[in-house]
C-alpha positions as CSV (number, residue, x, y, z in Angstrom):
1,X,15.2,-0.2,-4.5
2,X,14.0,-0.8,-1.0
3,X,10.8,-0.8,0.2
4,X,10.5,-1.7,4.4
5,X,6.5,-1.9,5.5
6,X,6.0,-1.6,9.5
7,X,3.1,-0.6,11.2
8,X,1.6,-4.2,11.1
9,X,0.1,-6.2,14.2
10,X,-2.8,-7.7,15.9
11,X,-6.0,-5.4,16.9
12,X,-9.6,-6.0,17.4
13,X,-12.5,-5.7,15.0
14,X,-13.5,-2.6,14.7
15,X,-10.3,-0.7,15.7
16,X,-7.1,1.0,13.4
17,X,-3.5,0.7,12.3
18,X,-1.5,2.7,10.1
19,X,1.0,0.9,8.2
20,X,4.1,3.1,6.6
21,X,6.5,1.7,3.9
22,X,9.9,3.5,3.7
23,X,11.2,3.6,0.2
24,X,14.8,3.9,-1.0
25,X,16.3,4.0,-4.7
26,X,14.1,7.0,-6.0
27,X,16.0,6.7,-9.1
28,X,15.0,3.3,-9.9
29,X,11.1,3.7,-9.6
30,X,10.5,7.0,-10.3
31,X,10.4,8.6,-14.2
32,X,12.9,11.4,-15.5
33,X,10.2,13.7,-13.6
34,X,10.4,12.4,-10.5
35,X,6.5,10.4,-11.1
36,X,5.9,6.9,-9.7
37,X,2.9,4.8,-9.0
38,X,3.2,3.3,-5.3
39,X,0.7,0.6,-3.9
40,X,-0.8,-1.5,-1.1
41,X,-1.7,-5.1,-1.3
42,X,-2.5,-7.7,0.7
43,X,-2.7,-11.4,0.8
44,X,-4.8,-13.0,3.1
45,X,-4.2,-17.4,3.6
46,X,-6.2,-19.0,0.9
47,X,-6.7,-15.9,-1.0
48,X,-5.0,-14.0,-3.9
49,X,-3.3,-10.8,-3.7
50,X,-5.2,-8.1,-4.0
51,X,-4.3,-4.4,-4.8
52,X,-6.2,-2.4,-1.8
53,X,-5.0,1.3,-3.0
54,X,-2.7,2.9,-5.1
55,X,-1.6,6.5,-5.2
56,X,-0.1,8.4,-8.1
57,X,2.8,11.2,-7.7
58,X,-0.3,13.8,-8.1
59,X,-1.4,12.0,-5.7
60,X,-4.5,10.5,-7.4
61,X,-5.9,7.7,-4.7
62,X,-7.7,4.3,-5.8
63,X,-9.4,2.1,-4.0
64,X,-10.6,-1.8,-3.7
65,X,-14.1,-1.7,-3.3
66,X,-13.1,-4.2,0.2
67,X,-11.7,-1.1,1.6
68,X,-13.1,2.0,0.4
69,X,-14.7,4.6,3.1
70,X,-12.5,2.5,6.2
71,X,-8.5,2.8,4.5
72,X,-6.4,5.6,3.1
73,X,-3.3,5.7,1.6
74,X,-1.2,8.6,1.5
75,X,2.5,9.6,1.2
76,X,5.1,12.1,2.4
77,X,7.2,12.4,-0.4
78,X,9.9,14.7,2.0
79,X,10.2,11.3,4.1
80,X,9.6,9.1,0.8
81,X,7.4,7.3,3.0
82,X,3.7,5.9,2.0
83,X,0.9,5.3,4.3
84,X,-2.3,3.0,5.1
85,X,-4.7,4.2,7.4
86,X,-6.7,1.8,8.1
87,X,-10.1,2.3,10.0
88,X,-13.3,-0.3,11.1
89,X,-10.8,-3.3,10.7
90,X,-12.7,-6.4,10.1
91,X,-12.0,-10.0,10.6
92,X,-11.5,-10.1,7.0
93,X,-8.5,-7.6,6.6
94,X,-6.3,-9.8,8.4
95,X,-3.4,-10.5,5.7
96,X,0.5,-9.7,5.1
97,X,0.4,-6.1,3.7
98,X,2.4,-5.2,0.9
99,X,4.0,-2.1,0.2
100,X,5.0,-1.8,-4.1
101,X,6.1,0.7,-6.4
102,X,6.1,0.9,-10.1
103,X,8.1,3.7,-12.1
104,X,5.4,5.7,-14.1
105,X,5.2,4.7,-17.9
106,X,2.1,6.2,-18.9
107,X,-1.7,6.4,-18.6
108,X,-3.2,6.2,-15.2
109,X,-2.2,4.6,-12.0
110,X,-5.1,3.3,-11.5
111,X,-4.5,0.8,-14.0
112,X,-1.2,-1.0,-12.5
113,X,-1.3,-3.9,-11.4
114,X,2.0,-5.7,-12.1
115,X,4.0,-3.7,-9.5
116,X,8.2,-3.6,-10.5
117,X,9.0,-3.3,-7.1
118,X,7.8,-5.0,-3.6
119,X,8.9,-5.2,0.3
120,X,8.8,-8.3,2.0
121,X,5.5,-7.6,3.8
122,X,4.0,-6.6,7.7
123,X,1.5,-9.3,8.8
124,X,-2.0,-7.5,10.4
125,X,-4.4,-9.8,12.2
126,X,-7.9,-9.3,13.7
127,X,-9.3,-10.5,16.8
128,X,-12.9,-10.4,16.8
């Protein structure tokens, strides 16, 4: 599995990016029918990672409370590509987002946390 983030860079407070993660290995984090949970995180210096959204093959959407009303996440399953728009960017988003995946076993999406599968990250800062 392969999952490649872009999208990431610097922007002022206020303003919006839209990060896109391109996933490969379908077989590996998806179930018999085709169902997967996929994810953004983040991880800001200093802080924990935190799971921002996830999205379920029915496309079911979560949401930190940090980030609800400003981001979205969405996904083009044709281009097996997931999104983060991300509106009214404040200081405090700035972090290395994380694209993850997590083959579905069961119960709701909503409720994964520990992620099987990760990319190596696209870094977003804000200039106030």
């Amino acid at each position: 599995v392969q999952l490649v983030e872009s999208g990431g860079g610097s922007v002022q407070a206020g303003g919006s990016l839209k990060l896109s993660c391109v996933a490969s290995g379908a077989s590996e984090y998806t179930d018999s029918s085709g169902r997967s949970c996929m994810a953004w995180f983040r991880r800001a210096p200093g802080k924990n990672r935190e799971r921002i959204a996830i999205i379920s093959s029915e496309g079911m959407t979560t949401y930190a409370d940090s980030v609800k009303g400003r981001f979205t996440i969405s996904k083009d399953n044709a281009k097996n590509t997931l999104y983060l728009q991300m509106n009214s960017l404040k200081p405090e988003d700035a972090a290395t987002y994380y694209c993850a995946a997590h083959k579905y076993v069961g119960g709701y999406c909503s409720d994964y946390h520990g992620m099987e599968y990760w990319g190596k990250g696209t870094l977003v800062t804000i200039s106030s």
